[in-house]
N, C-alpha and C positions, 0 to 999 in steps of 0.2 A: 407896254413893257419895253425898257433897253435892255438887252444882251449883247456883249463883246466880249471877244477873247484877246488875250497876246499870248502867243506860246513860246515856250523855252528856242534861242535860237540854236541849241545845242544840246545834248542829252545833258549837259552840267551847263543852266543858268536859272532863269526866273518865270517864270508863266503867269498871267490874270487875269479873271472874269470877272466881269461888274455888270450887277444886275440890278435894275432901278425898276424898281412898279410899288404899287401901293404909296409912292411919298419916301420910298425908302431906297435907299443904296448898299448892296450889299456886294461885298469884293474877296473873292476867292483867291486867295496868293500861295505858289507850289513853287519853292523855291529850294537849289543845290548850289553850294558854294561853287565858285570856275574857282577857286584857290587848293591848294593843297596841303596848305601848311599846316600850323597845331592847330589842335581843336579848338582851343579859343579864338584863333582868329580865321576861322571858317565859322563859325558860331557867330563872331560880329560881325563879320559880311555881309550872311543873310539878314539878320536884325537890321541891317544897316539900309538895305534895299529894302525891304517891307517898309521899312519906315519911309524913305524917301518917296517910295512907292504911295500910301496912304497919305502923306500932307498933301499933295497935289493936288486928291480928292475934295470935293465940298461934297454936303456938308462934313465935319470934321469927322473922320473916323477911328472905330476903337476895336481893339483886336480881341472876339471875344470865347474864341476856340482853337484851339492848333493842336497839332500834331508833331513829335519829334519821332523821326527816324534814325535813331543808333548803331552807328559801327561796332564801336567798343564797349562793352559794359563798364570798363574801366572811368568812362568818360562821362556816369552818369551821375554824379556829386555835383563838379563843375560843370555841367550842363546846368543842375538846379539852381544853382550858386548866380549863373550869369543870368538866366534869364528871370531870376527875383529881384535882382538888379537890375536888369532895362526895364521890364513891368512894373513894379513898386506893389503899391496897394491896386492896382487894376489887371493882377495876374488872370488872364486868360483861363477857361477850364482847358485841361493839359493833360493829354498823355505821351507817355515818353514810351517807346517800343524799341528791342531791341531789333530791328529788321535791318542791314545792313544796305545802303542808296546802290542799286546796281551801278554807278556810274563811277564807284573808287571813291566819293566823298566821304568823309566823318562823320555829317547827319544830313538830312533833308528835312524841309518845313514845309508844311500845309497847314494852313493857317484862314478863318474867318474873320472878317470887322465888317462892321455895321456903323452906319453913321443917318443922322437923321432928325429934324428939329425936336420931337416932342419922344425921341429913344429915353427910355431909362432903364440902367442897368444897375442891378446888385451882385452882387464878386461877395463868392463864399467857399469857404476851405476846398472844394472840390466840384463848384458851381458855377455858373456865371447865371443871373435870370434877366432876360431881357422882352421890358416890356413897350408894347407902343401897337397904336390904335387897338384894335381889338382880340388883339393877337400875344399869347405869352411865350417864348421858346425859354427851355432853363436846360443848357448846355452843362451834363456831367460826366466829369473823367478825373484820372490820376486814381479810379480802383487798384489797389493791389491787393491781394491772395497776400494775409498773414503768412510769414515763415513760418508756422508749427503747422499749417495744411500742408500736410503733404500729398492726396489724393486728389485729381481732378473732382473728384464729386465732390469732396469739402471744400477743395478751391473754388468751386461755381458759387453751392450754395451761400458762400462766406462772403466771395465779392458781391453778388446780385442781393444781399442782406444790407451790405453797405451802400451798393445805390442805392437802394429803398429810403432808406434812413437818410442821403444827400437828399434824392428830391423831393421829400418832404420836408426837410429843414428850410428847402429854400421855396416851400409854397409849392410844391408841383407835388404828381401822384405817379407808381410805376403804371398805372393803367393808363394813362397820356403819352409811355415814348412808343416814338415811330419807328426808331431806330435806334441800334445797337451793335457795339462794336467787342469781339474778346479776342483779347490775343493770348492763347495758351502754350507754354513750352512744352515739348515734347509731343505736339498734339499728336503722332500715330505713333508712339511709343506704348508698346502690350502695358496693361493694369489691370490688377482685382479680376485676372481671365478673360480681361476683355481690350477696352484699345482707350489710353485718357480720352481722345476726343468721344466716343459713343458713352463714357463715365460724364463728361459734360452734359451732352446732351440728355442722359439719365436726371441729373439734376436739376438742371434748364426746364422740364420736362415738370418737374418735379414742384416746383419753384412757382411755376405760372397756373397751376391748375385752376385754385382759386382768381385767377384774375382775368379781368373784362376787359382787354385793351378797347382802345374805345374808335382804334383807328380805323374800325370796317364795322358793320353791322355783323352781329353774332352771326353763323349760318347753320342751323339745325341740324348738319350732315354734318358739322366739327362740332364734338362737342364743348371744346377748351375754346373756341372763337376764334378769332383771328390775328398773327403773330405780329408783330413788329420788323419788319429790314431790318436784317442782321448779316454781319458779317464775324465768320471764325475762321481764326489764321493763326498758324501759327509765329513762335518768336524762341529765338535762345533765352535758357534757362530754363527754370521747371516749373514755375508760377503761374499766376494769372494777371492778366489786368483788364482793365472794360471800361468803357464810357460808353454814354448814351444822349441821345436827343428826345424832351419830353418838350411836349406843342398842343397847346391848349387854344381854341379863336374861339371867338361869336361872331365873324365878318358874316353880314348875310349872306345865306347863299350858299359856303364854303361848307364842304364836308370832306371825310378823309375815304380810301377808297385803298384795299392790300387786292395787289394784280398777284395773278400765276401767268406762265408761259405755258400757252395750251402743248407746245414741244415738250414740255417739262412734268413732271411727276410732281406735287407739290410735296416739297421736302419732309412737312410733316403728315406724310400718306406714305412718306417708302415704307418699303417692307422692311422686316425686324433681319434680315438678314446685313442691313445696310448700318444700322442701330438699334439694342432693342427695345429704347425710347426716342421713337423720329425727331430729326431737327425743328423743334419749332420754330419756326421762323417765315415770312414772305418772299416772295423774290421782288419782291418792290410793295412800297406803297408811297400814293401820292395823295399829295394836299390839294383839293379841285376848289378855287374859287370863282367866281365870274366870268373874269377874265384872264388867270394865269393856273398855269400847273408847276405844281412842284415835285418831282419824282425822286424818291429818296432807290435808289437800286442796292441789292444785296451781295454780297459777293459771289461773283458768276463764276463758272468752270466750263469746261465742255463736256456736259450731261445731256442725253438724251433721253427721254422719258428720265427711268433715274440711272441710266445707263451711260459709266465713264467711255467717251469717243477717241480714238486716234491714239492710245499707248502709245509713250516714247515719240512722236512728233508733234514739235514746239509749234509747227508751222499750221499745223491743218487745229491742233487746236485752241490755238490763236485765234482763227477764223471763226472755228464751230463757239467759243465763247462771245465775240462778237455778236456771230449772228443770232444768237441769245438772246444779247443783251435788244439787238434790233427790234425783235420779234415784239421784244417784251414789254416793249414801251411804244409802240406803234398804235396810232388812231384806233386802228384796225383789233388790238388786242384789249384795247378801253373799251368799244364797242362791244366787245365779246363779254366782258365785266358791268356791262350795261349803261357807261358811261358815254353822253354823247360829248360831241366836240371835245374830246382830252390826247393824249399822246403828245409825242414826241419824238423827234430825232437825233441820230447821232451827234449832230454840229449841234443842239441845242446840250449837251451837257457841259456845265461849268466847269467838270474836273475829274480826273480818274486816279483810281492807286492799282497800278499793275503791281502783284505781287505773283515771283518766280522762283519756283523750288531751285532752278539749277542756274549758276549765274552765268554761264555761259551760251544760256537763251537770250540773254539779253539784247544782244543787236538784229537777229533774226525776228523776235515778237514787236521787237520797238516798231524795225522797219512797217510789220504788219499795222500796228496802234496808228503809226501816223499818215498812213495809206487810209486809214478805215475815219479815225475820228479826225485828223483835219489839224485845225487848230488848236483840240481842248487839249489845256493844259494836265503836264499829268505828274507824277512822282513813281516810280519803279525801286522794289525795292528785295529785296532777298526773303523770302519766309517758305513754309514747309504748309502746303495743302494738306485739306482733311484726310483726301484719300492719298497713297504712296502710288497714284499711276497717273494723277494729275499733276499737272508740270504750270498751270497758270490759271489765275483768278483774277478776277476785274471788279470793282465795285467803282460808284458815282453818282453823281447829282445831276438833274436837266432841271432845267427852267424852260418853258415851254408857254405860248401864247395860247388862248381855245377864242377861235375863231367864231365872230357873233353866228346867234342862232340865224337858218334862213330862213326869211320872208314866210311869212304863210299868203 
């Protein structure tokens, strides 16, 4: 396996990871216009650099998931407008979030492509499915919560209706995603006597009971089995929207594997005082093949046991997130999951989304991010935590080598 980073030289430029194993080349691009001007021409900036960025690459590559990060809501037609025009018929799966770039930009991009001799891909109204060696990934987004929901609990059940129905359309099943992404407005805004976000979770909850994810072996002590990496953050406005990642292999050998952080409560064991249907969800799961690990991480906070740490200081829970996220993917906590030779390190992730309630945490946590993670590339960006005494959340990807077995 190759792994490299570039990272932004600036809180506002370009960062990328490229990771090459299997035969395949994959490049993570997290990009903020250095411009200021109108939206559209910070919008073909970044286009502009992605692009330049990926011809360079052999074999040729295709952009087959992104992210847009939104200042204005105003700005979200002409966002759609321009980027169906540089895409064409090969539109990426997309979601557009209203989370404002902590850095004073109009939007920021996060963005996947893949390139490869025998890659095939299919592009579907809300899908991307790409298939190659033994392995299927079918990238789903651009979910949104109809206008006539108007309660987080119809809003859940209504988008997670609508994945459903995408990745089957495109060949895939909800019992294959690893991971999952929702962004809800208003997430701790009071509802129905209770709070939208724990009305999600009510849903969510609701939603999966019937189903087998297939990414860890059932475990007799859960009865609903084991959840998918997930991340909930909020966004302005009052809706919902969600994508997902669904991953199907037959590589020999490769199986899938949902980590806890033995520091950590598993989200869906807190107590009903917290929600009073627990978050289902992992704090990570990863893809174990032969010789590579893939960690998919959930979005982190600084929780202990299921206890929020350090009220009101950006700085200690900065750290206490971090060392989280350390714990959580560590050799040491694969072992504990029964997995030999797997983990990971911080310099092994390809990329992070620090999202911050209050923006004027922004240069105090960065300083922390680029002390702690190094290199990886990242995107920061403004949104509202589950709970109102959490001030920052972390999610990301590692790519990670598992060292051959020793000798006997």
């Amino acid at each position: 396996m190759v792994f490299s980073q570039a990272a932004p030289e600036s809180e506002a430029g370009a960062g990328f990871s490229r990771v090459d194993f299997w035969g395949y080349l994959r490049v993570s691009v997290m990009l903020v216009p250095r411009g200021r001007g109108a939206f559209e021409e910070q919008l073909a900036e970044v286009l502009q650099v992605q692009q330049q960025a990926l011809a360079i690459k052999q074999p040729r590559m295709r952009v087959i998931s992104q992210t847009i990060f939104l200042r204005d809501a105003a700005n979200w037609g002409e966002c759609q407008r321009l980027l169906a025009d540089h895409y064409g018929n090969q539109f990426p799966a997309t979601n557009m979030v209203l989370q404002a770039p902590c850095c004073g930009a109009a939007l920021a991009l996060e963005a996947w492509a893949i390139g490869g001799k025998d890659v095939r891909a299919q592009y579907g109204p809300q899908t991307v499915r790409i298939d190659y060696g033994d392995t299927r990934w079918t990238y789903c987004a651009g979910i949104q919560s109809h206008p006539s929901k108007l309660g987080a609990y119809e809003q859940t059940l209504d988008v997670l209706s609508q994945m459903q129905a995408a990745l089957e359309a495109a060949g895939s099943g909800f019992d294959q995603v690893v991971r999952t992404w929702f962004y809800l407005g208003d997430i701790t805004r009071p509802e129905a006597g209770s709070q939208r976000y724990k009305e999600f979770n009510r849903a969510r909850s609701d939603f999966y009971k019937p189903i087998r994810f297939h990414c860890s072996p059932s475990q007799p002590s859960i009865p609903q089995g084991i959840y998918p990496a997930s991340t909930g953050i909020g966004t302005h406005g009052s809706q919902l929207a969600a994508g997902c990642l669904a991953l199907n292999t037959k590589t020999p050998g490769a199986f899938f594997v949902a980590l806890e952080n033995p520091q950590q409560t598993p989200a869906y064991a807190y107590h009903p005082r917290y929600s009073p249907q627990s978050p289902k969800f992992s704090r990570a799961v990863a893809l174990m093949s032969p010789k590579h690990t893939t960690t998919w991480l959930s979005g982190t906070a600084s929780v202990v046991h299921s206890l929020s740490r350090h009220p009101g200081d950006i700085h200690k829970q900065t750290e206490q997130t971090i060392d989280n996220i350390e714990k959580l993917i560590s050799a040491e906590n694969f072992g504990f999951h029964g997995v030999n030779r797997g983990g990971a390190q911080l310099n092994d992730l390809a990329k992070i989304r620090v999202y911050l309630k209050r923006p004027e945490d922004f240069a105090a946590c960065k300083a922390i991010c680029d002390r702690r993670f190094g290199a990886v590339p990242a995107i920061y960006a403004v949104a509202d935590v589950c709970r109102p005494e959490l001030l920052v959340e972390i999610e990301g990807v590692a790519f990670s080598a598992r060292p051959e077995p020793a000798a006997q």
